[in-house]
N, C-alpha and C positions, 0 to 999 in steps of 0.2 A: 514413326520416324522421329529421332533426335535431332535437335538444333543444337549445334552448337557454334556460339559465336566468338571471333576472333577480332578484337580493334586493335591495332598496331601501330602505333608511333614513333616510330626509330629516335626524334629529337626531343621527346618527353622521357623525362626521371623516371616515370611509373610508363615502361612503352608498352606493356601488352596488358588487355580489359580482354577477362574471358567471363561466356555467358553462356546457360546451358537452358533452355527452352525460354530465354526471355530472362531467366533470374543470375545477378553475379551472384561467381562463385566466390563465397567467405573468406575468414580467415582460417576456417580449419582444412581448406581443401589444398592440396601439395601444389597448384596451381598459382594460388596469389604469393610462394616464394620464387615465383619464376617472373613476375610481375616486371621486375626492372632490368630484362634482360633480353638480348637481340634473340630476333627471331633466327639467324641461321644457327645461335649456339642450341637452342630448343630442341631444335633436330636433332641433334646427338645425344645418347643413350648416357647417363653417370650415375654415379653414385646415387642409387632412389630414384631414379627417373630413367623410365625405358624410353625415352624420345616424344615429340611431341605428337604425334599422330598414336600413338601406340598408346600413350595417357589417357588421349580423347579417347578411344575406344574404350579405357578401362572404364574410366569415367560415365561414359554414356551407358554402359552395361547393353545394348541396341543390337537389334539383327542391320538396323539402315540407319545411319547418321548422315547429317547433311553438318557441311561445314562450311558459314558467311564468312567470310575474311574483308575486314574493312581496311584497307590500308593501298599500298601503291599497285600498279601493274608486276612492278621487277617481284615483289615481295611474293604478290599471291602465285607468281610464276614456278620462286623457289620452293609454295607449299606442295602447290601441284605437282611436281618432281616427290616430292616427302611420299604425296600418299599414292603416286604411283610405285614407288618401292615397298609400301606396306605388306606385309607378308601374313597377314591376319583373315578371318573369315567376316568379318563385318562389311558391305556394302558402305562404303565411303562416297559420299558425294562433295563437290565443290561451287559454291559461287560466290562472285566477288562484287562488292556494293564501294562508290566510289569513298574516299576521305571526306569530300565536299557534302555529298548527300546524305552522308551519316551525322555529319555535325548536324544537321537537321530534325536528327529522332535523339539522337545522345547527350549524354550530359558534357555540359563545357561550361567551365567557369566561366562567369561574364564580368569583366570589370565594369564598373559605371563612375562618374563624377555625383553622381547625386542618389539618395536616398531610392527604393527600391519602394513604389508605394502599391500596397495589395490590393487587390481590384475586388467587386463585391462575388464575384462569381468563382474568384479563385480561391483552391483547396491547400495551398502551400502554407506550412506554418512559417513565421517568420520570428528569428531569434538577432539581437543588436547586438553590437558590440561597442561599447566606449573606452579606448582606452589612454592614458594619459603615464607616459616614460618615463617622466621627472617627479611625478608623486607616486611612482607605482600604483595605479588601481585601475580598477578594471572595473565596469557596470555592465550587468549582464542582461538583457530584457524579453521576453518572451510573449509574442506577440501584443507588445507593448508594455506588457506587467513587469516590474523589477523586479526581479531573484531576491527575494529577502532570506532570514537567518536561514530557515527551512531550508534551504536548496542546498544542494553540494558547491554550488558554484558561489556561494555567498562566502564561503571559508577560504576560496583563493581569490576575490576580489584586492588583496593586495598584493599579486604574484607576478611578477615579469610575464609577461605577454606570451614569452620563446620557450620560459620554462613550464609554462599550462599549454603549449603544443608538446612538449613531451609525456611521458605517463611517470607518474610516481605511485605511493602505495595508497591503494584505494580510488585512483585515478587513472584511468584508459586514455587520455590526452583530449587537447579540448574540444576536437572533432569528434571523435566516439562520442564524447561526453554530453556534446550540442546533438547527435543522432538522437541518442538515449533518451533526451528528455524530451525534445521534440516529438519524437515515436509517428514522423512521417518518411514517409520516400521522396515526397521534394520538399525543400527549404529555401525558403530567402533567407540567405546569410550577410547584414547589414552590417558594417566596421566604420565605426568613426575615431579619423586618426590620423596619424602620421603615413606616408603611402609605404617609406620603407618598413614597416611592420608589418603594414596592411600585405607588402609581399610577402612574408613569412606565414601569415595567413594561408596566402594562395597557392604556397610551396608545401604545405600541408594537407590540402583539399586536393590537391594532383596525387597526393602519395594516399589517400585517404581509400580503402576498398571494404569498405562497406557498403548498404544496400543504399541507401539514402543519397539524394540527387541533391547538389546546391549550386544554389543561383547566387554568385557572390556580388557584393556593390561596397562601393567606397564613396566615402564623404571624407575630403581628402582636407586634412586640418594642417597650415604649415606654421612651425614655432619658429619665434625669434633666433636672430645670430647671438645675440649680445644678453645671454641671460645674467652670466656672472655677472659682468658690471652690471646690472639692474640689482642684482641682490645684493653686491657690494654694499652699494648705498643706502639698502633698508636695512642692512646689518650695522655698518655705520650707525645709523641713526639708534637702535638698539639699543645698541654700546655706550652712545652715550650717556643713554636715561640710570647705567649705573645701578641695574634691579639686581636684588641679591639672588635672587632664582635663577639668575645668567650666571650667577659667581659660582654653583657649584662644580666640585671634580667630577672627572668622572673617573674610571678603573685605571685608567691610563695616567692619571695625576694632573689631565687636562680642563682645564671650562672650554665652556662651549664656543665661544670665540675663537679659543689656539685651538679646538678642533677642526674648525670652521679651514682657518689658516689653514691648516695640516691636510686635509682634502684637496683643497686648491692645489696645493705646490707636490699635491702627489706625483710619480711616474707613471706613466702606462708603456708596458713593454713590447717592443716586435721582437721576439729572436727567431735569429734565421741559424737552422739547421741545417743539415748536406749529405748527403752522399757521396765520398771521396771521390776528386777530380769534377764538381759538377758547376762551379764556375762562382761560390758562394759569394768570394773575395768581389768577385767582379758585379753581381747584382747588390751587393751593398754599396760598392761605389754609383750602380749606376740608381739607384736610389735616394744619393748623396750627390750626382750630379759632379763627382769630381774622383780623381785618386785619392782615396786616403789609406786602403788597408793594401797592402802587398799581394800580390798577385799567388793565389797558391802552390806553386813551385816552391814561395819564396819563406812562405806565412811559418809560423811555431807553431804548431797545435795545442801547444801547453797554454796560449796565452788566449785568455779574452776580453776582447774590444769589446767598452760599452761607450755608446755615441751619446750623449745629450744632446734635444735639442734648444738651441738659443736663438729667436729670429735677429737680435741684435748685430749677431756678429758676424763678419763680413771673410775670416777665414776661421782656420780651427785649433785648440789646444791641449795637448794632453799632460796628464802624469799616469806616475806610473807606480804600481804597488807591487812586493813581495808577495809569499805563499797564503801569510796570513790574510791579506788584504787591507793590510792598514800602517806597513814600513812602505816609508817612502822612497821606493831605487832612484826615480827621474823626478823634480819638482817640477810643476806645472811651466808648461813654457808653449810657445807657438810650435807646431805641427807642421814638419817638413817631410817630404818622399825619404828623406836620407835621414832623419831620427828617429822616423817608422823602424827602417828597416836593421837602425838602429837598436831599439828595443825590440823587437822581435830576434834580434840574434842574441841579446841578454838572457844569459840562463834563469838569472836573480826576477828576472819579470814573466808576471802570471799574470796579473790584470791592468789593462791601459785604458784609462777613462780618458774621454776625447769630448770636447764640447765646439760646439758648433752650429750652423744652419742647418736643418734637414728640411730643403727647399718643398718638398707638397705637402707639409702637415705643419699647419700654422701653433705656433704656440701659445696664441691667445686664448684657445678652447681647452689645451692641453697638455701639458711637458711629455713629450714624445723621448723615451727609452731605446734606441736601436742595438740589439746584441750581438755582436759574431758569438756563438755559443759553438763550444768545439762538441764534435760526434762522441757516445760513448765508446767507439769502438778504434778511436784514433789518438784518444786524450793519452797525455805523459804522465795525469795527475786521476787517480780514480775518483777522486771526489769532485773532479770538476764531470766526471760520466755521471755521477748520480745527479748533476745540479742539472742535468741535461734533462734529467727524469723526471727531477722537483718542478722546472718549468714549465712539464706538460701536464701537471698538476693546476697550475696557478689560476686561478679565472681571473675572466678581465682582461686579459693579454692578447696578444696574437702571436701565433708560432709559422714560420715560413720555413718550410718545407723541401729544399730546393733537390732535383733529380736530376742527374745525368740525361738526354734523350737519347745519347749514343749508347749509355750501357747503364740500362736503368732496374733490371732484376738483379740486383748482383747478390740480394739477399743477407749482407751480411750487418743490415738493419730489421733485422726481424724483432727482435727483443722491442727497439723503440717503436716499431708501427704496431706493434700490438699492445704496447702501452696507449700509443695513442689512439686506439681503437677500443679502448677500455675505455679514457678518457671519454669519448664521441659518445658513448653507447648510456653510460652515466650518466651526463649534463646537458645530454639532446640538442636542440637545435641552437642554440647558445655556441654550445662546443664546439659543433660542424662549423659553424662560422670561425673559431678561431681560428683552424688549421687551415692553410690557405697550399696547398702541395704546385710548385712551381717544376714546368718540365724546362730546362736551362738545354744552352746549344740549338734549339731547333733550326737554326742556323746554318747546321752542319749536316741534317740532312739532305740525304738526294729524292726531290720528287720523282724524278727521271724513270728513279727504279722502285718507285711504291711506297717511298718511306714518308707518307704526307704527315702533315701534322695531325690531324684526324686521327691517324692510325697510332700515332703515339700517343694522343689524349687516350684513346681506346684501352689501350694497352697499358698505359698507366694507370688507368681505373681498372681492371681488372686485377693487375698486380695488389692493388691496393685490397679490392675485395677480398683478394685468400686471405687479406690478412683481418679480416671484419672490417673495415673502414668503408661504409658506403654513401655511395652519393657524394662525394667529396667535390671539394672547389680545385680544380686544376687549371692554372694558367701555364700556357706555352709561352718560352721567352726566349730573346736574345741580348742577354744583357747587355754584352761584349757591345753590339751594333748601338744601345742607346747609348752605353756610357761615351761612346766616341760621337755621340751625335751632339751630347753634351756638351764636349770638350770641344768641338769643332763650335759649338755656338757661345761658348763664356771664354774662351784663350783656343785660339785657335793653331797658333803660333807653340803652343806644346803639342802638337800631334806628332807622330815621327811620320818618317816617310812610308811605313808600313800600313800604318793610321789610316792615313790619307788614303791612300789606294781601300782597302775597304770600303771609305765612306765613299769609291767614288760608286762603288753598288749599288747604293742607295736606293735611286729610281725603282730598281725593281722591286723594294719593299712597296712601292707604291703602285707597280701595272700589274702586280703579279698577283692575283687574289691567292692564292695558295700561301703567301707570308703575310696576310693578311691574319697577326694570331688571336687577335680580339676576336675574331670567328669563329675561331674552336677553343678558344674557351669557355668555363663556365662558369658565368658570372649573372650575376641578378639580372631584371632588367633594367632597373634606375642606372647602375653604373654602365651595362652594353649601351642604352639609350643615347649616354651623357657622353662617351666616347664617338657613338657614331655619327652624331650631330657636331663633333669637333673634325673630325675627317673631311665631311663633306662641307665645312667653314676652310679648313688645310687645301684640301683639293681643288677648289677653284682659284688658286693664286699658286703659279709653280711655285713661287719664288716662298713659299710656305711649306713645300714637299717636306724637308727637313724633321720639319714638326708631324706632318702626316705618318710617316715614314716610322717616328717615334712612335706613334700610337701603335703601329704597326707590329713593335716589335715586341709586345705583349709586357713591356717593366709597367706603362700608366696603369693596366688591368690592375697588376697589385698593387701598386699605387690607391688607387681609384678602392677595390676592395678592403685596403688597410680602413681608407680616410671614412667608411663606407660603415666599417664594425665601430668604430669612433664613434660617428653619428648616431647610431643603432644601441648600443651599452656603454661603452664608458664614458664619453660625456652625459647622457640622460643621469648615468649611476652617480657623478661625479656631483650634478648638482644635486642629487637627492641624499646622498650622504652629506652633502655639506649643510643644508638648510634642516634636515628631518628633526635632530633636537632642538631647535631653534623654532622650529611648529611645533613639537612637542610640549613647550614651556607655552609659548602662547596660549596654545588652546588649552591647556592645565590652568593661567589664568582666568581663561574666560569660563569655563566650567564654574568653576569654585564662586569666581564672582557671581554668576548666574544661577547657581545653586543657594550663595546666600540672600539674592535677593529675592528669589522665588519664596522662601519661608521666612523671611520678613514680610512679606507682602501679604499672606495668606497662613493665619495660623493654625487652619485646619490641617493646613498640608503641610505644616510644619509639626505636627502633632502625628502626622500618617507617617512623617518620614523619621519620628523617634521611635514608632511601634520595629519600624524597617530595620533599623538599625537592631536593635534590640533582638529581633531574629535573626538576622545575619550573624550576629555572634553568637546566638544559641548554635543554628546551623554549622559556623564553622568550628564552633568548640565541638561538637557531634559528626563532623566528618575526620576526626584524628582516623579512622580505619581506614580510611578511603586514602591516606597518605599511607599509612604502615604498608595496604597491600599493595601500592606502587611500588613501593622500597622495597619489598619480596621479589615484586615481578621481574624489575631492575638487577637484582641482587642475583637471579639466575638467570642473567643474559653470558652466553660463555662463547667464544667462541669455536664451535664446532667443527667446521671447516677450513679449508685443509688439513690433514692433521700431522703431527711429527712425527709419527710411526711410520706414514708412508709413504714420505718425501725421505726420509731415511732408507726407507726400503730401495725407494726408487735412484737414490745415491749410491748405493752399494750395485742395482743392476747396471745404471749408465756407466760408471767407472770402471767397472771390470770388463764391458765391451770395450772401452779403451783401451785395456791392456791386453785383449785376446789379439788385439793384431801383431801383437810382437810377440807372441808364439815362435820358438825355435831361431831366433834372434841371437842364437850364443858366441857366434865369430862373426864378427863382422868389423870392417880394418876401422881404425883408429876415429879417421876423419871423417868418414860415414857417421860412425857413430854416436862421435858429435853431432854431427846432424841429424840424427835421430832423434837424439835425446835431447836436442832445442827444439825439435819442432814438437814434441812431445809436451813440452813444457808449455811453449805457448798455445797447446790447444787446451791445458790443465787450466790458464789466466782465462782463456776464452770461456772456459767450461762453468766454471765460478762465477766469472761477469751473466755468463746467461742461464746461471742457480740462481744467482740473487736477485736480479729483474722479476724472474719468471715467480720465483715464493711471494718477494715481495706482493709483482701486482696482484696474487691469486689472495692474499691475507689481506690487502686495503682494499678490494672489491669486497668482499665476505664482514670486514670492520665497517664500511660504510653501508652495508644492507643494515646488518645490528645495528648503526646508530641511526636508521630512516625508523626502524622498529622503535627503537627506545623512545624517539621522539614524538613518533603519534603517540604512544601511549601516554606519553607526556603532555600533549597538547590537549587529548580528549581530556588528562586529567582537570587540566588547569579551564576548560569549559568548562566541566561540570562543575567544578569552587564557584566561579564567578556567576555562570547559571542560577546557583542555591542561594548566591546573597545580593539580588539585585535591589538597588536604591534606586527609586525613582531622581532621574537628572544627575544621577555621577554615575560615570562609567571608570573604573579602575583601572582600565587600560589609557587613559590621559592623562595619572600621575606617572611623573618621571620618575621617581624609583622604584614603582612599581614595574613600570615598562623596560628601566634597565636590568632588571632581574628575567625577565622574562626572556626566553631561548626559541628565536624566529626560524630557524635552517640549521642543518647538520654542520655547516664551513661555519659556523660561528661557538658551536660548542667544541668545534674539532680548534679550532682557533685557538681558543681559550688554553689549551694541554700543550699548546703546541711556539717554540718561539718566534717572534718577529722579526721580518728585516727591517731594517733601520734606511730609511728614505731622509736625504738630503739634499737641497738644493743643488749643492753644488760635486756632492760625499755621498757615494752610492758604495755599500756594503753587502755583498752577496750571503746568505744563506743553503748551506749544500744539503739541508736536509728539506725536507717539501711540504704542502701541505697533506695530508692524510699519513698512510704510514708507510715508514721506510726503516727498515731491518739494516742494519750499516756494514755488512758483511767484514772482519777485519780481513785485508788484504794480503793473500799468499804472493811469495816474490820468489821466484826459481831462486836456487843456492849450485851457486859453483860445485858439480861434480866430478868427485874424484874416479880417474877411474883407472887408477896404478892397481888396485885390486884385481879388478877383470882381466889385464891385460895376460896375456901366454905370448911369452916369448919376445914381448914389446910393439906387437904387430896388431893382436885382434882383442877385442874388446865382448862383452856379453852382456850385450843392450837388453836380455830380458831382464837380467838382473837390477840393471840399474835403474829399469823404470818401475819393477816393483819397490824399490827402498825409496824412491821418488813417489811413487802413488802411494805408500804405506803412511809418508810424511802429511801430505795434500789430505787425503783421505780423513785424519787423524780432524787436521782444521777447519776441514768441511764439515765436519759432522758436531763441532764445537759452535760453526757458524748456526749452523741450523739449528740447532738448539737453542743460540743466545738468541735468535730472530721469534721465536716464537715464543722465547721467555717476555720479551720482549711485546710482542704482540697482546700476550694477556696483559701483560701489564697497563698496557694502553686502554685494553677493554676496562680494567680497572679503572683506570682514571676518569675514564668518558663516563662510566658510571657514577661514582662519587660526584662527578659534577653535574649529572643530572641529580643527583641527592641533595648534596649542598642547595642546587638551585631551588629544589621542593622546599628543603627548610628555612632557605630566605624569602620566598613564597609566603609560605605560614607564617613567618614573625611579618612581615610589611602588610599581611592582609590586616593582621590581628589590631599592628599599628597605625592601618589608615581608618578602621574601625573604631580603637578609639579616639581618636583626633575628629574621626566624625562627633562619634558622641559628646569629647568636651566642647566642640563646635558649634554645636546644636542645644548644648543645656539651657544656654540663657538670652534671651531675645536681646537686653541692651550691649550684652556683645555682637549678635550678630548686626544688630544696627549700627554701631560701632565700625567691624568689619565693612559693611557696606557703604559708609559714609569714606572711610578710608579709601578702600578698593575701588570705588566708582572712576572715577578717574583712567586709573590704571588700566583698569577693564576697559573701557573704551579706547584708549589709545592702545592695547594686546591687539584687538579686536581688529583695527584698522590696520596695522602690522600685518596681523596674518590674510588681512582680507589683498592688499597688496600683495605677498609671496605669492600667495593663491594665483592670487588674477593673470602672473608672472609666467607663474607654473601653468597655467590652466589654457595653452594656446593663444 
């Protein structure tokens, strides 16, 4: 007899654990794609999969299978029905073991407050984790040993936490990765940290199906509010010592001070996205706690709002720009309902910057960006459709999502969810976090008749699947009900009398658990936690409902989730951009000093470290081949994929299905006609908008694989240099311009080829093109046609005619696009290349030249004594400097 077992969890991301005599099944078996997926869809027979009983049969290969179902009564009720219907000759049996008594044999994540200590009798390996947001790095330890060079995991110890839960090339993610090396089936898996990391952790150990069992623990580390101003002031102090190693440029024409500056006073974006009719206007007001943007009845679609925010200020005010982004239609003036709606009915205005309070996100940790970003499929301007595209590009941001609940397939967002399902699949759990997909109106739901919120999360997520986006974060909202809950608590005196009557509803947000939409959403538990301990503070004071009420109605969730990816990446990223050259130079001081005095001190080892030197440049003068055949390898990176011959092809099949529906089209009266022949045209603009999405993303998916390629090859290179000339007490990688030549991720080479937007205080300038690559399709515009030719008699027209001379023209420019996009695409590979070239050759000349500066460094002892009597000083006060940042950074 076969065993085959079934663990079911309907409220876990990973719901179904199958297990076939005791052992789970892998990842090669068709089973662990079914993994996060309800058990009533299983039952049903699709594409690859004949049903879930009928699987287990294949699978077991068995004359008699027995099948454990661990999960509820209802559940194992509906299997029992499944293999009562079985039509197969195998011997099926069933029995059911409860949820409670299987957490007892099965594996479950345990959280702990305290370190996880192994006891003498237990066989569990234990693997640590340290990791630290604000320096990036990561300490890896194995039962108790630290990972040094040797290990795979020594070479991502300075990698984002979210992006070593992903997999890259030569990496299976950092759970695989901690199996692998471990080589047990149970593990203590030990995190010292921050807790919201530490849940990204545990959000990967639930999705993780391999064979290996972990015991998780947290040693729960929490950082200061107030980091900035602490580093302010040791920057301050810096500054004023007036050292020249602070003065230099960098690429950008910057020192490290107005870099410093320039971090600080960056943006970080939310733009909110939509699907026409879904309430967008209204969840950014109720985000804003007030009216500012016109109700979408009312709004332009050509035009986009970007909010700054300012805790200063106690109302709000805009200007307003031209096509260009930089003529001034409206000058800056205070912000009324009637000069909104003013400038939205201005044809002359394309973008309205608005500054103001954006009440739940404080501006001391962050200047907060809020975008109305128009859809690509509704914009007046095509190149605000591609900035739509650029956005979902952007890291570091957040993209909000918003759905209709009432009419949420309507599909004709397919192009951008498969963008952003490229994106997710790319930058892993990072990514997931920024897309935050909001279901707007649940409000307007009837439970009555089935339509819970539940069922539309459900259903949202699935929608979302077909289009690869999985696991995603969905909040249920009623914006409409906070925004008036707002207004009723800061002027209440503006509600109208329609207002009014809704809020008098209210209560039932509060007795009614079914609008209770914190509940079915899906949010971490730090934010469910933090929400649902302000309910039950709301709930015992009616006179509080108000604010209950609001938690209620699902805006704090995003809220709460926004302020949530803040805490999580871009503040941690923010301080560590700002300070990282400014440790750089420190600890480049204290090296050098510490390097002179060590061979003043000892002129033995001052004597071992001239032999050093002295091979290091034999060495690097004998590695020139080792550069030339990078520059081969580089030199025939091409892009291969997709190719132009058969996206042409594929241009010539779709288009001519277009025109076979107007077969036999040759009378047909005047006004028809017209209307044929417009609608015709606008599915030609349609057709085009969704060629150019689709080439594009398949060419920047296929460009950023080649440039993960290019770059390991790159990295191994630039180890094995630095491997071949090691000097005892200087490491290479702590002079600065060695390390600003040196190329750490793909977004930083792709960077480089590519232009910048221009971030200002007060002067925000959009860029329509994005990060990676975008092909600019020139845009076809219908042409008034004539149709005195066709006509017989002044009555009937010959619509086949007219849409071949129309598809003859279209056809002509498409096939011009497509070409220039993928001249265009080599070109690019071109570029990315040379600047992996370039980078190799300024590589070689700064090695050659920290080589010699070593050596006239080193020739003569009363200079390095010299040095040293000088340096002392300085060295000691670097030294304290950085031990401060340190201590700042270090929890």
């Amino acid at each position: 007899m076969t065993v085959f077992r079934i663990t079911y969890d309907p409220s876990s991301a990973i719901k179904c654990k199958f297990e076939k005599n005791g052992k789970m099944l892998g990842v090669q078996s068709r089973f662990q794609s079914k993994a996060d997926e309800r058990l009533e869809d299983l039952f049903r027979s699709s594409e690859n999969w004949d049903g879930l009983i009928d699987e287990i049969d294949n699978t077991c290969n068995s004359d008699h299978v027995l099948i454990k179902f661990v999960g509820s009564k209802a559940d194992y009720e509906e299997l029992k029905k499944a293999v009562s219907s079985y039509k197969g000759s195998t011997r099926i049996e069933t029995s059911r073991e409860d949820s409670e008594a299987e957490a007892d044999v099965k594996h479950e994540t345990e959280v702990r407050s305290a370190p996880v200590i192994k006891s003498s009798g237990s066989k569990k390996t234990e693997f640590s984790i340290y990791y630290n947001p604000y320096l990036v790095q990561c300490e890896f330890r194995l039962n108790g040993a630290l990972l040094g060079p040797q290990s795979k995991f020594y070479a991502k110890k300075d990698d984002r936490l979210q992006t070593l839960l992903g997999t890259s090339l030569n990496w299976n993610g950092l759970i695989e990765e901690i199996a692998e090396v471990c080589g047990d089936k149970e593990i203590t898996l030990h995190f010292k940290g921050r807790k919201i990391d530490f849940e990204d952790l545990k959000y990967s150990i639930d999705r993780y199906k391999g064979d290996s069992k972990f015991e998780l623990s947290l040693e729960e580390i929490k950082s200061e509010l107030d980091l900035i101003e602490k580093l302010d002031g040791i920057v301050k102090e810096i500054r004023r010592k007036n050292l020249p190693q602070f003065a230099k440029k960098n690429k950008n024409g910057k020192d490290i001070f107005e870099a410093y500056k320039e971090v600080n006073d960056g943006r970080f974006e939310v733009s909110v996205m939509a699907t026409m009719s879904s309430g967008k206007s209204t969840l950014i007001n109720s985000l804003l706690h007030t009216d500012i943007l016109p109700s979408e009845n009312e709004a332009c679609t050509a035009t986009i709002a970007r909010i700054f925010d300012n805790d200063r200020m106690s109302g709000f005010e805009a200007e307003c720009y031209g096509q260009d982004d930089e003529t001034v239609i409206y000058p800056r003036d205070t912000l009324t309902a009637e000069k909104m709606r003013e400038y939205n009915k201005d044809p002359r205005v394309k973008y309205i910057n608005i500054e103001g309070d954006i009440p739940t996100i404080s501006s001391s940790r962050i200047q907060l960006c809020l975008r109305d970003t128009p859809g690509p499929n509704n914009s007046q301007n095509e190149d605000h459709g591609r900035l739509t595209y650029s956005i979902i590009k952007r890291t570091n941001s957040v993209v909000l999502y918003v759905m209709n609940a009432t009419q949420m397939e309507i599909k004709d967002d397919k192009n951008l969810l498969e963008s952003i399902a490229s994106e997710m699949r790319r930058a892993g759990k990072e990514s997931r976090d920024r897309f935050i997909f909001v279901i707007n109106k649940c409000d307007q739901l009837d439970e009555e008749k089935g339509e819970t919120v539940n069922y539309y999360v459900d259903k949202a997520r699935n929608y979302l699947k077909s289009f690869g986006i999985i696991d995603p974060i969905i909040i249920p909202t009623t914006a409409r009900l906070a925004l008036l809950i707002h207004k009723n608590m800061n002027a209440p005196d503006s509600l109208s009398r329609a207002e009014r009557k809704i809020l008098n509803d209210v209560d039932d947000f509060v007795l009614t658990p079914e609008l209770h939409f914190e509940d079915s959403a899906i949010l971490t538990p730090s934010v469910y936690d933090k929400l649902k301990a302000e309910v039950e503070k709301y709930h015992k004071n009616e006179d509080q409902w108000d604010y209950e009420a609001l938690i209620h109605s699902g805006v704090p969730c995003v809220e709460e989730t926004i302020a949530e990816y803040i805490d999580k990446y871009a503040y941690p990223m923010k301080i560590k951009d700002s300070v990282s050259d400014i440790i750089g130079v420190l600890d480049e001081i204290n090296m050098c000093a510490e390097f002179d005095r060590r061979n003043m001190q000892d002129k033995a080892h001052l004597e071992m470290i001239r032999k050093q030197i002295k091979l290091a440049e034999e060495k690097h003068k004998n590695s020139k081949s080792v550069y030339e055949d990078y520059n081969r390898k580089i030199s025939n990176f091409s892009l291969t994929e997709p190719k132009e011959k058969d996206e042409q092809f594929q241009l010539e099949r779709e288009l001519n299905a277009l025109t076979r529906e107007y077969d036999g089209k040759t009378q047909i009266q005047k006004n028809e006609a017209k209307r044929m022949v417009d609608g015709f045209q606008q599915k030609l603009i349609e057709f085009q908008r969704n060629c150019e999405t689709r080439i594009n993303r398949e060419i920047d998916e296929k460009m950023y694989g080649k440039c993960q390629a290019m770059l390991a090859d790159y990295q191994r290179l630039i180890m094995g240099i630095i491997e071949g000339i090691q000097i005892e007490g200087f490491d290479f990688n702590k002079i600065s311009s060695f390390r600003d030549i040196r190329i750490s991720n793909i977004d930083s080479i792709i960077k480089a080829n590519e232009e910048e937007k221009s971030h200002k205080e007060t002067r925000y300038k959009d860029n329509p093109e994005r990060s990676g690559f975008f092909g600019k399709f020139k845009f076809w515009k219908p042409k008034q046609v004539s149709y005195e030719v066709d006509v017989s008699d002044g009555m009937f027209v010959n619509v086949k005619n007219v849409i071949v001379d129309v598809m003859g023209e279209f056809k002509l420019e498409m096939k011009r696009n497509i070409s220039d996009t993928f001249r265009k695409a080599e070109k690019q590979i071109e570029d990315y290349k040379n600047a992996f070239k370039r980078n190799i050759e300024a590589l070689d000349g700064e090695i050659m030249r920290i080589l010699k500066q070593l050596k006239d460094d080193t020739a003569e002892m009363d200079k390095i004594e010299e040095r040293v009597r000088r340096n002392q000083t300085m060295a000691d006060w670097a030294n304290e400097m950085d031990k401060q940042i340190r201590s700042i950074l270090s929890f």
